[in-house]
C-alpha positions as CSV (number, residue, x, y, z in Angstrom):
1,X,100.0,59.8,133.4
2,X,103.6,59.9,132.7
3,X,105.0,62.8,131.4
4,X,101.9,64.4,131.1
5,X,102.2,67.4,133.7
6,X,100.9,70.5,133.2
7,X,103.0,73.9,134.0
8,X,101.1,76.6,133.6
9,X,98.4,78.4,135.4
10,X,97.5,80.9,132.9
11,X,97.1,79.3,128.8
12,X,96.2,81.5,125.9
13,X,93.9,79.5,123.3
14,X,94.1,80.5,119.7
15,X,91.2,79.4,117.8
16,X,92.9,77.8,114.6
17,X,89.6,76.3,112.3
18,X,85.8,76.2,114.2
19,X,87.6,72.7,116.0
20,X,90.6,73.4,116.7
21,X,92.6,75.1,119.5
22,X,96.0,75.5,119.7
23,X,97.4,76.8,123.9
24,X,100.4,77.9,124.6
25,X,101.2,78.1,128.7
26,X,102.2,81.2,130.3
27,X,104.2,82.0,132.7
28,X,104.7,86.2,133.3
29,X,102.4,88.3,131.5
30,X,105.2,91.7,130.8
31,X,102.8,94.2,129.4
32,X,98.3,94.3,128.5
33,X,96.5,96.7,126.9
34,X,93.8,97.3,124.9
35,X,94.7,99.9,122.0
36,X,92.7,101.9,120.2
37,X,93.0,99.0,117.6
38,X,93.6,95.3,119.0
39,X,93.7,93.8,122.2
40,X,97.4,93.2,123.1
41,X,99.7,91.1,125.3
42,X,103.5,90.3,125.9
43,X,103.7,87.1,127.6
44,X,106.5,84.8,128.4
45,X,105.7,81.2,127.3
46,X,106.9,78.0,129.0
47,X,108.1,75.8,125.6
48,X,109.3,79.5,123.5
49,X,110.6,82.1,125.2
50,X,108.8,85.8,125.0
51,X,106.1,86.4,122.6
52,X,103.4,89.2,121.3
53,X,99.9,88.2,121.0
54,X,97.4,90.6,119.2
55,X,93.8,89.9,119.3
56,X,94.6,86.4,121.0
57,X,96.5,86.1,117.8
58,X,100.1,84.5,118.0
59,X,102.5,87.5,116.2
60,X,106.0,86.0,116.7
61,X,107.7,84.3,120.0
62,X,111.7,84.4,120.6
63,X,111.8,80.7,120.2
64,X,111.1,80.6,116.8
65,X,110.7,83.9,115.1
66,X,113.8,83.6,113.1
67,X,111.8,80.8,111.1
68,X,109.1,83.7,110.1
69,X,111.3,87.0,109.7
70,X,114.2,85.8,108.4
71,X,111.8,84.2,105.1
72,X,109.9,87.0,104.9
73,X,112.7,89.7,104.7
74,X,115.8,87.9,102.5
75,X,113.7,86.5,99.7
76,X,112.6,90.3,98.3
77,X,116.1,91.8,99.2
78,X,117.7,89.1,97.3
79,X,115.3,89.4,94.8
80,X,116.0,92.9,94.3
81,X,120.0,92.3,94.4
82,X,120.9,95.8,96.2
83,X,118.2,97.4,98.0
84,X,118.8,100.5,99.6
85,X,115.4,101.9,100.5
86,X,113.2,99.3,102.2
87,X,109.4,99.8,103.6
88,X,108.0,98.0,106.2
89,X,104.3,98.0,106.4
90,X,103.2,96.3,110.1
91,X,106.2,94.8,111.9
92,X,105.2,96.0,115.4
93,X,108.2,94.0,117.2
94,X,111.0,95.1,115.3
95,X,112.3,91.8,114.2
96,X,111.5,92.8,110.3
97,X,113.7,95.8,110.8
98,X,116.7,93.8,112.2
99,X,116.7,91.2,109.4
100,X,116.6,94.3,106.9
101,X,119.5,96.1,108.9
102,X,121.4,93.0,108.4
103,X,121.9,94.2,104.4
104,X,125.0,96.5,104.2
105,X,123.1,98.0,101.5
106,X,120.2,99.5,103.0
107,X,120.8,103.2,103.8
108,X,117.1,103.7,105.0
109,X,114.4,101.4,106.4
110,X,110.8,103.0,107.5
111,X,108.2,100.7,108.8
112,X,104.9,102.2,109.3
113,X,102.9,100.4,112.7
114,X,99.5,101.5,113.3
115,X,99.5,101.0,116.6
116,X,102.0,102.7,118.6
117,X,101.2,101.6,121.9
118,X,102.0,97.7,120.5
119,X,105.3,99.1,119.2
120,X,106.4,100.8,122.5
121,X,105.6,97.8,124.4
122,X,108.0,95.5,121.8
123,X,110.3,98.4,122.3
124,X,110.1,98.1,126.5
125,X,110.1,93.9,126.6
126,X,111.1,92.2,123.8
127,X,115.1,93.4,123.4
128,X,115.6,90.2,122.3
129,X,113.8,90.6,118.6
130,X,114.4,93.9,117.6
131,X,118.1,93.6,118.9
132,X,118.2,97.6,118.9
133,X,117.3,98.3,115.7
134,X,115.1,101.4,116.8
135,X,117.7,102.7,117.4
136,X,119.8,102.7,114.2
137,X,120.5,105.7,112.4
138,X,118.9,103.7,108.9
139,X,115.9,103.4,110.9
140,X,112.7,105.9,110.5
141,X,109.2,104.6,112.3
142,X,105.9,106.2,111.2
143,X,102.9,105.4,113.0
144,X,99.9,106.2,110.8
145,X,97.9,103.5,108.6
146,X,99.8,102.2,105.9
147,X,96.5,102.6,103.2
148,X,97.0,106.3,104.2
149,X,100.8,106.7,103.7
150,X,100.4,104.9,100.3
151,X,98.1,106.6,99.5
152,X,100.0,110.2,100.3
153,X,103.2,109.7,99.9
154,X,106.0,110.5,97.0
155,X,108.6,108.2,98.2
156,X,109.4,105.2,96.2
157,X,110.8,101.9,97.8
158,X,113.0,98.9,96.0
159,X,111.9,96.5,98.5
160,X,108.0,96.5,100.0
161,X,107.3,94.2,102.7
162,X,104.1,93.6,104.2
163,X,104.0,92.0,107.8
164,X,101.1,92.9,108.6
165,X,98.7,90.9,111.3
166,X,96.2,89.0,109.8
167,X,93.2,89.8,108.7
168,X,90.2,89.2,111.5
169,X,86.9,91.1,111.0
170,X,87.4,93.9,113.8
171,X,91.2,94.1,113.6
172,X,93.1,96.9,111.6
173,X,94.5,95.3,109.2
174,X,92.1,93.3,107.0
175,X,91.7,95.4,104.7
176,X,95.0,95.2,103.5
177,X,95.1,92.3,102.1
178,X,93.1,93.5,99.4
179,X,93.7,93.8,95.2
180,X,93.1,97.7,95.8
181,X,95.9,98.0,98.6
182,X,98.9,95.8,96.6
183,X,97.9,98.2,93.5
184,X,98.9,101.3,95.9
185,X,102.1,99.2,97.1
186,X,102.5,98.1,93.5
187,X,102.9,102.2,92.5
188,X,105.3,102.9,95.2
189,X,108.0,100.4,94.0
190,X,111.0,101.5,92.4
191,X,112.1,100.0,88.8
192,X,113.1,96.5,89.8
193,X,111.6,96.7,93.2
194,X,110.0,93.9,94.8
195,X,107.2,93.3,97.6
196,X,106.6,90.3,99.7
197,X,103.0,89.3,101.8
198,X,103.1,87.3,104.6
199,X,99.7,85.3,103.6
200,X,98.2,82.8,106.5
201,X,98.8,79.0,107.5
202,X,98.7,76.4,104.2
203,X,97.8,73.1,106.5
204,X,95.0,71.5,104.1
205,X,92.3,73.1,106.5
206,X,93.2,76.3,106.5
207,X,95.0,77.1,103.1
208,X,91.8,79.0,101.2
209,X,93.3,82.3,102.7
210,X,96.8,82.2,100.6
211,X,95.8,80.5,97.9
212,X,92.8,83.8,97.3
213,X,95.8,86.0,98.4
214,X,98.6,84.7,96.0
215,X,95.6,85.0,93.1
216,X,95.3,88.1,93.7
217,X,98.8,89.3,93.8
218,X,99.7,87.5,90.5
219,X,96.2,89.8,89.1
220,X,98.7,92.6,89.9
221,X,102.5,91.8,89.3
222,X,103.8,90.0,86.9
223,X,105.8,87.5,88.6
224,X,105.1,85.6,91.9
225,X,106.1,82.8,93.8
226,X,104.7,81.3,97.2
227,X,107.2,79.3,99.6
228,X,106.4,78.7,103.5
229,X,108.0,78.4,106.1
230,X,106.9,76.3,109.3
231,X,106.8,77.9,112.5
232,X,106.0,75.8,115.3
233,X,104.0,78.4,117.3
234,X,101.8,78.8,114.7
235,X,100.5,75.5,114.7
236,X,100.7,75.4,110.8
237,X,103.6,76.1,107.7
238,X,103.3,79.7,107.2
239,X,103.1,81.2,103.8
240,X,104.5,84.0,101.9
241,X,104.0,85.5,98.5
242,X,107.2,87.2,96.6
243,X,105.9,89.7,94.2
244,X,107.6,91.5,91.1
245,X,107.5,92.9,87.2
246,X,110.8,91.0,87.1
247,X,111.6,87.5,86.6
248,X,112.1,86.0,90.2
249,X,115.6,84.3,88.7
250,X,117.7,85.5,91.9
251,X,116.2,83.4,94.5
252,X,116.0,80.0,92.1
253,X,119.8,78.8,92.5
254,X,120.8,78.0,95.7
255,X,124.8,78.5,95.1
256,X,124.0,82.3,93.7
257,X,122.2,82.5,96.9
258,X,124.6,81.6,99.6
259,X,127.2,83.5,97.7
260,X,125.0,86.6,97.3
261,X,123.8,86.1,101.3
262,X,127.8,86.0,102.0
263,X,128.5,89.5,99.9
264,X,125.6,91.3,101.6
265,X,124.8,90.8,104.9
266,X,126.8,91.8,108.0
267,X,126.1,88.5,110.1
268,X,125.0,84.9,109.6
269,X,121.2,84.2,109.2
270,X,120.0,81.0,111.5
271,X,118.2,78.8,108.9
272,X,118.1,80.6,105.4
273,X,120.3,79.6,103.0
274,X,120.7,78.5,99.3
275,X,119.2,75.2,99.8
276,X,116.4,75.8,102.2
277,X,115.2,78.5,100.3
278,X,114.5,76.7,96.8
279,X,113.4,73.9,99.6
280,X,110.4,76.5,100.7
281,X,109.8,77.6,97.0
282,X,109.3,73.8,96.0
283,X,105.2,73.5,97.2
284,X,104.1,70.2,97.3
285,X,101.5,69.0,94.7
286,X,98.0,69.9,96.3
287,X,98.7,73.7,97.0
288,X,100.3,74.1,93.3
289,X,96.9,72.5,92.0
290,X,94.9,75.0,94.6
291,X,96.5,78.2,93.7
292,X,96.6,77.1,89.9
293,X,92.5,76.7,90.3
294,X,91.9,79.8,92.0
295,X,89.5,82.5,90.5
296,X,88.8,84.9,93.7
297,X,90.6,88.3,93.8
298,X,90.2,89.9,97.5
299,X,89.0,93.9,96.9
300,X,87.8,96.2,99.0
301,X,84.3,95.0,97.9
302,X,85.0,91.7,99.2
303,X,88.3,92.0,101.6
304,X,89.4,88.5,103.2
305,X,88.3,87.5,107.1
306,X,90.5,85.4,108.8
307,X,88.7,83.0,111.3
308,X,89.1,83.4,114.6
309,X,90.6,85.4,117.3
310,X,91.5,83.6,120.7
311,X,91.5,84.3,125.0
312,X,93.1,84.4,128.0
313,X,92.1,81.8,130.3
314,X,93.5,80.5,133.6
């Protein structure tokens, strides 16, 4: 058939719902391993550049990562208005930090991975997201488990943001998507402060895991909002949840926005701005209904369990 040739030897399948696969052809596989944690690759893709896969999971590719990290970081930093201490809780490939850095403000930014060998290898092969950022004198990685650091540290943060990986059964992180968890995050804020989740897909099929997730956030801040984002490697829009005691009047007005984006950051963002912002905050009818009908609150009792892992196969 016409148009209709296939590249690629090697195809890693992520299982999206029980019926649906989404592949992505490979081309060089840069780095394997499995860590005490997750099963990791770094892959070069045919259709979006380089890309980290944990768990058969789709993290971020250099095609289009900029639509993920660049909504997940400038929402809570312009919520805030001048952050200067910023916490990153996941953010293995360093693209998190690099949209942070980006804020003239910031005099310190600690993210705290898990898994170091993941980080090391994002450190080695993927130059192109962190951009250097390990290297910046703002910057301070811990690797430890974020419930733990939470849990024994004094510091306090204006700006939380969790980017962690999502929450499957055997993976590390599933238990941090949990009321318990956004209380400790919650007590580590700093008067004003404000934390942002990344929180699944919201296509119609798979949509149950944010809409549980922003319930039970707004059962522990006073304010929230969801917005998404769509990220065409992830075969879905992807959600967020901004969180905060405050009002969440900063990010509503998309003139304030662009002019308070032009007084704080040291270089131009791709595709966030004043008007697609309020676009990504303005959720169409049936996910306002969903999350307005929602009763479940996600505790360590009950954590979430995302579906699905994926493989390898040539």
């Amino acid at each position: 058939m016409p148009g209709s040739e296939l590249k690629a030897d090697l195809w890693i399948n992520e299982y999206i719902t029980p019926w649906d696969i989404y592949s992505h052809g490979i081309t060089t596989v840069y780095a394997y391993r499995k860590t005490a944690f997750q099963e990791m690759y770094v892959v070069e893709t045919g259709a979006y550049g380089k890309a980290l896969v944990l768990d058969g999971k789709w993290q971020s590719c250099t095609g289009d990562e900029f639509l993920y990290h660049e909504p997940l970081v400038h929402p809570a930093m312009l919520q805030h208005g001048q952050p200067q201490n910023v916490l990153i809780l996941g953010g293995g490939e360093g693209a998190t930090a690099r949209e942070i850095l980006r804020w003239k403000c910031v005099q310190d930014c600690t993210m705290v991975d898990i898994d170091g060998d993941v980080v090391e290898a994002c450190k080695e092969h993927l130059p192109e997201m962190h951009e250097g950022c390990f290297d910046s004198p703002r910057f301070n990685l811990v690797i430890d488990d974020a419930l733990k650091v939470l849990d024994e540290t004094d510091a306090r943060w204006d700006v939380i943001i969790s980017d962690l990986s999502d929450p499957i059964e055997e993976g590390p992180s599933f238990k941090l998507f949990t009321k318990e968890y956004f209380e400790q995050a919650k007590a580590k804020l700093t008067p004003g402060g404000a934390m942002v989740v990344q929180s699944g897909p919201v296509g119609p099929a798979e949509m149950g895991l944010h809409v549980r997730l922003a319930n039970t956030l707004a059962n522990v801040f006073k304010h929230t909002a969801s917005y998404s984002s769509y990220v065409p490697t992830y075969a879905s829009p992807w959600s967020f949840v901004l969180c905060s005691d405050e009002p969440l009047d900063k990010v509503q007005d998309a003139e304030a926005i662009d002019a308070a984006l032009q007084a704080n950051l040291d270089s131009d963002l791709k595709m966030l701005d004043g008007i697609s912002l309020t676009g990504m905050m303005r959720l169409p009818k049936h996910l306002r209904e969903a999350i307005a009908a929602e009763t479940e609150v996600y505790s360590l009792a009950a954590p979430p369990k995302f579906f699905g892992k994926g493989v390898a196969e040539g």
